[in-house]
RODO-2510 file (C-alpha; in nm, 4 decimals, decimal comma):
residues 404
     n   res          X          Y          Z
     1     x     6,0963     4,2861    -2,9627
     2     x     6,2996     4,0092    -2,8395
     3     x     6,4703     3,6997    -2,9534
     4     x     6,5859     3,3703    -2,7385
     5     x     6,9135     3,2281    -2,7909
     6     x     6,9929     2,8616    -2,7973
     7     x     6,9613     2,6854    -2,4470
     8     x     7,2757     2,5562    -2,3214
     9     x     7,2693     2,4590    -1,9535
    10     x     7,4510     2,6022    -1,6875
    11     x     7,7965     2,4348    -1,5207
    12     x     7,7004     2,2713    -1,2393
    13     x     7,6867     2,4461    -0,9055
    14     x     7,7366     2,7622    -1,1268
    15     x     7,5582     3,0944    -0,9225
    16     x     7,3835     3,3032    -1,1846
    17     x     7,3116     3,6842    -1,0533
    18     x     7,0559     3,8168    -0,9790
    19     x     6,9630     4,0294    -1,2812
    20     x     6,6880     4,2511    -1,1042
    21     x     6,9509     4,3509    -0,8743
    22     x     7,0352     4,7161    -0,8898
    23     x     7,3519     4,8070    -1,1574
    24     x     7,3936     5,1359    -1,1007
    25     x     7,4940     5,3339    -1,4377
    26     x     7,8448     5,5459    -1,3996
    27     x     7,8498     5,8693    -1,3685
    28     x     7,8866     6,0191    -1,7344
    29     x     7,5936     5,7743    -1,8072
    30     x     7,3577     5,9759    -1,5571
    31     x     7,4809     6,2811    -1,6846
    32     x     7,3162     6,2321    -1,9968
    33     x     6,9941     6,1700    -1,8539
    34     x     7,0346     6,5703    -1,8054
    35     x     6,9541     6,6110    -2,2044
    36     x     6,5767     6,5617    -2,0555
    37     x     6,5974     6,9270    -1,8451
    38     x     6,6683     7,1053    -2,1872
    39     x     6,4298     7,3574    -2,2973
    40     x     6,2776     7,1730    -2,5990
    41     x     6,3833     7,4388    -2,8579
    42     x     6,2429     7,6024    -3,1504
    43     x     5,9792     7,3870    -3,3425
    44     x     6,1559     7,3040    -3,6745
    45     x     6,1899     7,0437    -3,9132
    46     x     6,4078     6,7793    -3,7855
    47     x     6,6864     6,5668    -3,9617
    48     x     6,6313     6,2332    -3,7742
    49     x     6,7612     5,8566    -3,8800
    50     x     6,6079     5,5886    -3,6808
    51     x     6,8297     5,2767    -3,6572
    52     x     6,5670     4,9515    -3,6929
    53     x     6,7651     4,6395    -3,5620
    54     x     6,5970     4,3124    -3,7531
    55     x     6,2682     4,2527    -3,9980
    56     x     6,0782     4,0456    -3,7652
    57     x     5,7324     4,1638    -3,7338
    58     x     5,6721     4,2439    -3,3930
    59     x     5,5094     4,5366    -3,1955
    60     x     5,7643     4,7035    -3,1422
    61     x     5,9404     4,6831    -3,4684
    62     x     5,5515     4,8257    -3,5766
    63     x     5,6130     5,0909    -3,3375
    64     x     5,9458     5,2167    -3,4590
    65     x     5,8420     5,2087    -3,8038
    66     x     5,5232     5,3753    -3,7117
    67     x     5,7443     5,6477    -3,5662
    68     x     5,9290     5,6751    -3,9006
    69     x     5,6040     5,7086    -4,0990
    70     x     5,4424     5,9688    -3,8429
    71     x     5,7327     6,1975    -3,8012
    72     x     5,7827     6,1987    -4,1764
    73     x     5,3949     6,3046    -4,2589
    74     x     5,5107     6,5958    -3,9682
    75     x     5,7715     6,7478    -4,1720
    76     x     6,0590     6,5986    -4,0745
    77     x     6,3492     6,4160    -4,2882
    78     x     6,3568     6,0823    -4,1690
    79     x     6,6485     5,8014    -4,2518
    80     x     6,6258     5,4378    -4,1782
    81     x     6,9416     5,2540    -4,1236
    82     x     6,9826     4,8902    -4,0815
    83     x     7,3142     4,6683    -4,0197
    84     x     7,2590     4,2994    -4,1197
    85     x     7,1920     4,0761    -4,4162
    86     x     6,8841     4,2505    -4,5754
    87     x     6,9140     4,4701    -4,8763
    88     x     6,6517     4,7329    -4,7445
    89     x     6,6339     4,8766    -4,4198
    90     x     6,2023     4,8900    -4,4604
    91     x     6,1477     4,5191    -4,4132
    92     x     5,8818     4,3882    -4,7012
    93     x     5,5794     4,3287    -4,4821
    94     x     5,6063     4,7261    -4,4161
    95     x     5,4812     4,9890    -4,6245
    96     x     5,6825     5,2927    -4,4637
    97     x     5,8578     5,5293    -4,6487
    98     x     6,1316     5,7159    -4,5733
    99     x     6,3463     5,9735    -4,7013
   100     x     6,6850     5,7845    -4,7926
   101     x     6,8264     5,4381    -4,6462
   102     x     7,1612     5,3133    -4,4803
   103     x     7,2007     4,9464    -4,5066
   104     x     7,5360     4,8142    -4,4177
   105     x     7,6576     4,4323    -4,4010
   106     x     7,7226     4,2443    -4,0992
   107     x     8,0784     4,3479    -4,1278
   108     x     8,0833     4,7153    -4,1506
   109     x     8,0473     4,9517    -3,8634
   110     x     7,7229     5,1413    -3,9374
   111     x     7,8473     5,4099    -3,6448
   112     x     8,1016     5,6441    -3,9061
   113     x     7,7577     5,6725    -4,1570
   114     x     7,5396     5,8020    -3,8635
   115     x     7,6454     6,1464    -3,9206
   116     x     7,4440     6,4998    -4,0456
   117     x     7,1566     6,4162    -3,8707
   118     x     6,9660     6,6379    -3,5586
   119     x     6,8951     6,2682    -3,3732
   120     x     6,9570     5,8797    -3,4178
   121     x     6,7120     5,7006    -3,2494
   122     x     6,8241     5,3346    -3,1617
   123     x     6,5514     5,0693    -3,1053
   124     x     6,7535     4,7509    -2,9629
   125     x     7,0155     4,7725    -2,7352
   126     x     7,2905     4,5591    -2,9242
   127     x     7,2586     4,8488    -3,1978
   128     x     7,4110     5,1078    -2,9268
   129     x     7,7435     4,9151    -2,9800
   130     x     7,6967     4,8857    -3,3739
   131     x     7,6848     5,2631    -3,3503
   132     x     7,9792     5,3623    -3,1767
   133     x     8,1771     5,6104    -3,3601
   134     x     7,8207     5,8138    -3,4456
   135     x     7,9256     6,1564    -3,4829
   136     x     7,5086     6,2844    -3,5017
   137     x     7,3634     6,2408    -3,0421
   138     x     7,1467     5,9594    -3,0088
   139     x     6,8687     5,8460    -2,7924
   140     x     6,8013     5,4845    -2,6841
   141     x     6,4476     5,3844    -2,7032
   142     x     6,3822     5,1231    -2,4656
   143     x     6,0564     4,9126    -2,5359
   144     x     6,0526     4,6700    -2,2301
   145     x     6,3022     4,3800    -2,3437
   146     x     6,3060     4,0577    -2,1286
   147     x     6,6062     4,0892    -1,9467
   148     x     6,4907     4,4304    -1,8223
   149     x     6,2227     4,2867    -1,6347
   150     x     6,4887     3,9509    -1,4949
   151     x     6,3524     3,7258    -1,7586
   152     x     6,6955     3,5766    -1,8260
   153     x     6,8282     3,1985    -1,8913
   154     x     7,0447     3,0282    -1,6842
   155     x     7,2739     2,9334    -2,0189
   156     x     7,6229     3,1020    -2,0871
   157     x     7,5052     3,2588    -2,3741
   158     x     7,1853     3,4012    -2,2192
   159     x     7,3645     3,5559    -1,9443
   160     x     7,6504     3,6809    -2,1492
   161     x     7,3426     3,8928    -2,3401
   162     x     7,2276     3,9923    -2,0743
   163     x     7,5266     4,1233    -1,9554
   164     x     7,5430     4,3427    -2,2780
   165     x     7,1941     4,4706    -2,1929
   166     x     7,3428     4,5962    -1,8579
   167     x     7,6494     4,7295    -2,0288
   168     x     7,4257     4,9468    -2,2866
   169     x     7,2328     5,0560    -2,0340
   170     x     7,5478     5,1632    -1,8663
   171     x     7,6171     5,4252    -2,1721
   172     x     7,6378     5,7559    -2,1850
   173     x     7,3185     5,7763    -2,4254
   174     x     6,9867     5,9299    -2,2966
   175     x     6,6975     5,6638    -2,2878
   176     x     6,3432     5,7098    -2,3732
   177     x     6,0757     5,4705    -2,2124
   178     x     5,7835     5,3220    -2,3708
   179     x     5,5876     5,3519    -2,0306
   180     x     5,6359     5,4880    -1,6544
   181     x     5,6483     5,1142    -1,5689
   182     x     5,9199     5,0962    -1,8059
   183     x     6,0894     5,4342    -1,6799
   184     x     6,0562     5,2819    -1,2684
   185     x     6,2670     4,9305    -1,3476
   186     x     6,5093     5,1779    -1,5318
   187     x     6,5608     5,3715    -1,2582
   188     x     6,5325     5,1049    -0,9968
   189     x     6,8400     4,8872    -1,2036
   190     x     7,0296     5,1253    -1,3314
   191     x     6,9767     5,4640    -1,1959
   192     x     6,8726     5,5643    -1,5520
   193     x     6,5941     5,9149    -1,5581
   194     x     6,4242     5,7935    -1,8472
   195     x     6,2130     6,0317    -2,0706
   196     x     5,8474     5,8480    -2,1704
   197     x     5,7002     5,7982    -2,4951
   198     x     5,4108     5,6251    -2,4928
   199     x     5,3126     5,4275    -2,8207
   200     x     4,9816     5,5791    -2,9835
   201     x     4,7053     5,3979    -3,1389
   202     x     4,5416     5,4529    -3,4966
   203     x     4,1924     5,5701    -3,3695
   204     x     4,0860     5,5616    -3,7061
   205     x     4,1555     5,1963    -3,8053
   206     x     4,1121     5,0516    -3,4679
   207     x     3,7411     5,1566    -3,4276
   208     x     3,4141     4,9733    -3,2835
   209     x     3,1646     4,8682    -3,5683
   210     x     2,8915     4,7799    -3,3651
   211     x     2,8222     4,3891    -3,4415
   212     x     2,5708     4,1999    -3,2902
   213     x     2,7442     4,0606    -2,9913
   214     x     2,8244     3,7169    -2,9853
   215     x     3,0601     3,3994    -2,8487
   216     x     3,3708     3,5089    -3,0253
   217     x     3,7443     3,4742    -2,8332
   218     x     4,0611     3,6575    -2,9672
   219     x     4,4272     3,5544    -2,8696
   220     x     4,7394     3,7048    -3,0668
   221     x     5,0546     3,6718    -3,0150
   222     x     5,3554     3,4460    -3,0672
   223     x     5,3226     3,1146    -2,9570
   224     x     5,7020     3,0274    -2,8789
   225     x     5,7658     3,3711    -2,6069
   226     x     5,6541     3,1751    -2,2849
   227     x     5,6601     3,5066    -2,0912
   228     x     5,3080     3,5674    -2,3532
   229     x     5,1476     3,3048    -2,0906
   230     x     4,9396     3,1277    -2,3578
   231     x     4,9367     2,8085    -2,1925
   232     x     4,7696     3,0241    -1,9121
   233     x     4,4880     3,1512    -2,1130
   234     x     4,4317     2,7846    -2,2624
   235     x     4,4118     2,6397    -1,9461
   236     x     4,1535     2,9479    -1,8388
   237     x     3,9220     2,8883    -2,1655
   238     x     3,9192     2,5281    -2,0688
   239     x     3,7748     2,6051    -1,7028
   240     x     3,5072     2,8556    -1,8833
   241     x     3,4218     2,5567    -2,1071
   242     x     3,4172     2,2814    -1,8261
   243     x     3,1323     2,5455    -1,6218
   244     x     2,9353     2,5828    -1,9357
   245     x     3,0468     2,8537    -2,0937
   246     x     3,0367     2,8123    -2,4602
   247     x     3,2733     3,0095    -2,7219
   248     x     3,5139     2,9895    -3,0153
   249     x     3,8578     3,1036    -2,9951
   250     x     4,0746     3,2780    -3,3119
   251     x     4,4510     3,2521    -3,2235
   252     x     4,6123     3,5200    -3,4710
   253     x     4,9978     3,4407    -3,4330
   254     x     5,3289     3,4965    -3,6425
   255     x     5,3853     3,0977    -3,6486
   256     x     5,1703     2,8436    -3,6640
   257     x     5,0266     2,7141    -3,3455
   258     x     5,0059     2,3118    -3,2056
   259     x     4,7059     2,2858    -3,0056
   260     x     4,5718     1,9590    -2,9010
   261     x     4,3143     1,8299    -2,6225
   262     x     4,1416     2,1904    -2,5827
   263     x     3,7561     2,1251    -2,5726
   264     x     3,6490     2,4197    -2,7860
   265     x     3,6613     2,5428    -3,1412
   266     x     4,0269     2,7180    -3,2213
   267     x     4,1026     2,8778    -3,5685
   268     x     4,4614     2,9518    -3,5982
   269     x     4,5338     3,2508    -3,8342
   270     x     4,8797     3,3024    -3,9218
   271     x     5,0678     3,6624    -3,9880
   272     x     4,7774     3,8037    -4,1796
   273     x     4,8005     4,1209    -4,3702
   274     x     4,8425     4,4143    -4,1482
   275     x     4,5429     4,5863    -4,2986
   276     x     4,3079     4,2896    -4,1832
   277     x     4,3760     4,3205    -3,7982
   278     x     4,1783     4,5879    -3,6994
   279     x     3,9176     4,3762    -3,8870
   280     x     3,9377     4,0504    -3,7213
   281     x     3,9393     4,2654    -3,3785
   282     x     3,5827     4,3843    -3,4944
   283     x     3,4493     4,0626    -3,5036
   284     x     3,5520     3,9419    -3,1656
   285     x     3,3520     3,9754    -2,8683
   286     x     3,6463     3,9501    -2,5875
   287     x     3,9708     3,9668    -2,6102
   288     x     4,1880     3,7329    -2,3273
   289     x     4,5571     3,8451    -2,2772
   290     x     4,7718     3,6782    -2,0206
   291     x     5,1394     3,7584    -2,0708
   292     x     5,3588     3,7732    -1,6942
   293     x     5,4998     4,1083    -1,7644
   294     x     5,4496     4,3819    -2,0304
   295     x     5,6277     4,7058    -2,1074
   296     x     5,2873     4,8111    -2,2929
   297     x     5,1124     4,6304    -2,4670
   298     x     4,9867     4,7098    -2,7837
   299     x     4,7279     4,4227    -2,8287
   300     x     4,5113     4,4785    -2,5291
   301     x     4,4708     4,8783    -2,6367
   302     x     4,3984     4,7507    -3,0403
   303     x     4,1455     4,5671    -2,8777
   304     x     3,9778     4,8580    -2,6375
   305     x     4,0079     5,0702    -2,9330
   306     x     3,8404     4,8361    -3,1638
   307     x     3,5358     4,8251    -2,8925
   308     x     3,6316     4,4973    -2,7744
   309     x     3,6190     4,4035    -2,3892
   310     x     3,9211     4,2890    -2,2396
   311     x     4,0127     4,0511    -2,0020
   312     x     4,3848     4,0402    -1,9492
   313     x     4,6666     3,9630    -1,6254
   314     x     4,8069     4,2409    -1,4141
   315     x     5,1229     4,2587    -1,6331
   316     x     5,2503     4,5713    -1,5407
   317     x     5,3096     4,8337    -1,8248
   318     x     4,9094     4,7478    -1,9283
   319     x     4,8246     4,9755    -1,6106
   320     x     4,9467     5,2448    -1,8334
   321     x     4,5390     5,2652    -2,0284
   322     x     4,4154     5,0249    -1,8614
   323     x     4,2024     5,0270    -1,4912
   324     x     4,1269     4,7389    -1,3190
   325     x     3,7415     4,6866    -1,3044
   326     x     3,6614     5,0616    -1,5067
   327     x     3,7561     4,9672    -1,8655
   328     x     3,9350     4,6516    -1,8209
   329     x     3,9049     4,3052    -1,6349
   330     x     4,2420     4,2725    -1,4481
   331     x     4,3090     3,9563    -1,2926
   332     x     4,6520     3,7950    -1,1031
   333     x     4,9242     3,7212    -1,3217
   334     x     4,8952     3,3102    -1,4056
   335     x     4,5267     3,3037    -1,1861
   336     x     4,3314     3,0440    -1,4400
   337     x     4,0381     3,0330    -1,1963
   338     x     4,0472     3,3980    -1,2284
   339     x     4,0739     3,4398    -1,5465
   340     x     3,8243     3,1659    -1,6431
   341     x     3,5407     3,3411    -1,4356
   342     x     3,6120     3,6401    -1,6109
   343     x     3,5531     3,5254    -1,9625
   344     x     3,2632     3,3500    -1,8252
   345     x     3,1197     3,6584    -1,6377
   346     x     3,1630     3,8883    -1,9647
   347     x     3,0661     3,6516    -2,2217
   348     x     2,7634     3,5903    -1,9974
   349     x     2,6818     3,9266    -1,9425
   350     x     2,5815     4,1707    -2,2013
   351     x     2,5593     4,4621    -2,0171
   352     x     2,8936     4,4043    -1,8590
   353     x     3,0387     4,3905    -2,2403
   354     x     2,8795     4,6577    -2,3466
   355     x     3,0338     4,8645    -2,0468
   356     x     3,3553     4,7582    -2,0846
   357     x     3,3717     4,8372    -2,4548
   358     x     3,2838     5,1941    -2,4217
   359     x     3,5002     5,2455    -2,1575
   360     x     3,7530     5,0675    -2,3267
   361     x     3,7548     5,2711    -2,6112
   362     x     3,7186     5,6011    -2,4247
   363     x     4,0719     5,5005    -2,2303
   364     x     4,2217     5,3857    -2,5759
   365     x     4,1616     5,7710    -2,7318
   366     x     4,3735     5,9163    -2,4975
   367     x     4,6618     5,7596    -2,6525
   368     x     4,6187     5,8708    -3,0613
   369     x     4,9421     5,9767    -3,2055
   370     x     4,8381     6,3470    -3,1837
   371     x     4,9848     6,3312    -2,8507
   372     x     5,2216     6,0643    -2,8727
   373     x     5,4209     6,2571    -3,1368
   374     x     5,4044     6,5622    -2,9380
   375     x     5,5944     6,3852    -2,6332
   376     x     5,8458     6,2580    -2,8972
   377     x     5,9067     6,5610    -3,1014
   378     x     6,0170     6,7133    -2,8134
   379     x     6,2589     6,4546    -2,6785
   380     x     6,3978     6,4858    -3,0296
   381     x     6,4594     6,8546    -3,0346
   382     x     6,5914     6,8188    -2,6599
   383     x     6,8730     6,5740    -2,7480
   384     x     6,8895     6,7742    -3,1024
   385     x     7,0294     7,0842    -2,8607
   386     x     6,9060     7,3496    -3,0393
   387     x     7,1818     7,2967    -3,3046
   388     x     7,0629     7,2257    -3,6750
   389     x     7,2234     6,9089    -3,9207
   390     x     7,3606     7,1368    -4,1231
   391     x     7,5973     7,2492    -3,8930
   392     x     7,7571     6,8536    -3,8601
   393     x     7,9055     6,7319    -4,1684
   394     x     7,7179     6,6619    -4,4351
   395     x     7,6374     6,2865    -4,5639
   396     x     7,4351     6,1173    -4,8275
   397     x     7,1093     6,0219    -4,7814
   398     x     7,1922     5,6557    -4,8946
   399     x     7,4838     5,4500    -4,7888
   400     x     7,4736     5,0952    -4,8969
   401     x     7,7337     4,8653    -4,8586
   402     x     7,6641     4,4698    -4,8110
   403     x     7,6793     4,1630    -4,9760
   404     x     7,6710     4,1675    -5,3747
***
């Protein structure tokens, strides 16, 4: 989840930092890394609001909601709350339910109405400022943003939000990782002891149907994030083409896509319905991923759990399912000629596919939701303490305030 502000350039002879180098957190932040040596407490329902920071549709906003649905069907209460110019907390292209909203307007602290709950999850870190004043503990869930990994512009603005990321990391609010590669830059840059929740995977709708195999190449992802390396995995499909490989390419993005001068077949299909993707998965025969660096990524696993082999870049958090050779083809991050002979090589090579689906899917069902929501559950109760809502004072399940 990540957006990119406006480039402005740098004065001249400026020196930006060096924004992998370490920034240790103080010492009350550290402290409340401690909340992760609790005992995890009696299993109970939970009172839980989870504090969703835009309506873009990305993975990780799927993820959070996910969480929302999951822990609901559980037991638990769960509360969305949302600070911005929507009406709804849920954006539309979601079908989650939950058990009561808090929507406030750009101008109204949504901290004071965080209250009467066991745990406030926060899923961007500009929303640990917006919930200052919060008198329910919270948790920072930290899904791999681009300035964790150094990603940063050189422009005023960039760096000025990337300060802020430092500065919520510097907080005294315990932080949940979406992988160990996650949890290691955490604790390299900030001294953070980050708890891990791993995302979990819909077995069920992400499943292998058995097609006939075929020529059939799957991209997805959002044209515009350059650290997605798609100009990478054109250039690669063009070097399979060039030694005689012969495919066609689906690019299933949230924008339109420009593509000129490739010399293969490329369908572009734009934000479909979120019930179709596990279908278009299905009727690909390799899937090519290429982004520079990943927390973990969700679209290589859809893909192993849908049956269909990957070949992807040695992007970090994708270690996390994936191994290199086993269930996967891993090449060098940005390594076209790499990358090229590995489409060709699976695409040529039945039995090759055929192995790597199976093992693909075999590594994608140890990462269901069974487990997932285990691992979560009892961060939850850990930063709960043992202590139930109804001891905190009380608060409706709906707060609205915004524009008329």
């Amino acid at each position: 989840m990540a957006s990119h502000p406006a480039h402005h350039d740098a004065p001249a002879g400026a020196r930006q930092p060096d924004r992998l180098a370490p920034r240790p957190a103080p010492p009350e932040a550290l402290r409340a890394d401690a909340v992760w040596d609790r005992p995890a407490g009696t299993a109970r329902p939970l009172d839980l609001i989870y504090v969703l920071p835009h309506h873009n549709l990305t993975g990780g906003m799927k993820i959070l909601l996910e969480h929302v649905r999951r822990l609901r069907q559980r037991g638990h209460r769960v509360r969305a709350a949302y600070r911005g110019f929507a009406r709804t907390a849920i954006p539309e292209w979601s079908d989650v339910e939950t058990d009561g909203e808090i929507v406030h307007g750009v101008h109204d602290p949504l901290g004071p109405a965080l209250g009467g709950a066991d745990a406030v999850v926060v899923g961007w870190y500009q929303s640990l400022f917006e919930c200052a004043g919060a008198s329910s503990p919270l948790v920072y869930f930290e899904q791999g943003h681009e300035i964790l990994f150094g990603d940063v512009r050189q422009d005023a603005e960039s760096q000025a939000l990337a300060d802020q990321f430092d500065a919520a990391l510097h907080l005294p609010v315990p932080v949940a990782a979406v992988s160990h590669h996650v949890g290691a830059v955490l604790r390299a840059r900030f001294g953070r002891r980050a708890t891990c929740w791993f995302n979990g995977i819909d077995l069920e709708r992400f499943r292998p149907d058995g097609h006939a195999p075929g020529r059939k190449v799957l991209l997805v992802g959002h044209p515009a994030l350059p650290f997605k390396g798609f100009q990478t995995a054109l250039e690669a499909l063009a070097a399979a083409w060039r030694a005689g490989t012969r495919f066609e390419v689906t690019w299933v993005s949230q924008k339109p896509v420009e593509v000129t001068g490739v010399p293969f077949p490329l369908w572009n299909v734009v934000s479909p319905p979120q019930d179709q993707l596990p279908g278009i998965y299905r009727r690909h025969d390799l899937f090519l991923f290429t982004s520079r660096y990943e927390a973990f990524p969700l679209p290589p696993i859809e893909a192993m759990a849908s049956g269909v082999p990957v070949v992807a870049t040695q992007c970090g958090g994708i270690s996390t399912y994936a191994l290199a050779g086993h269930d996967a083809v891993l090449c060098p991050v940005d390594d076209v000629a790499s990358l090229a002979r590995a489409v060709s090589h699976v695409l040529a090579d039945p039995e090759t596919g055929r192995r790597l689906s199976a093992r693909g899917r075999a590594a994608a069902e140890r990462f269901g939701w069974n487990s997932a929501l285990d691992a979560i559950e009892a961060s939850l109760r850990r930063v709960a303490g043992g202590s139930s809502s109804s001891d905190r004072p009380s608060r409706s399940a709906s707060s609205k305030a915004g524009p008329p």
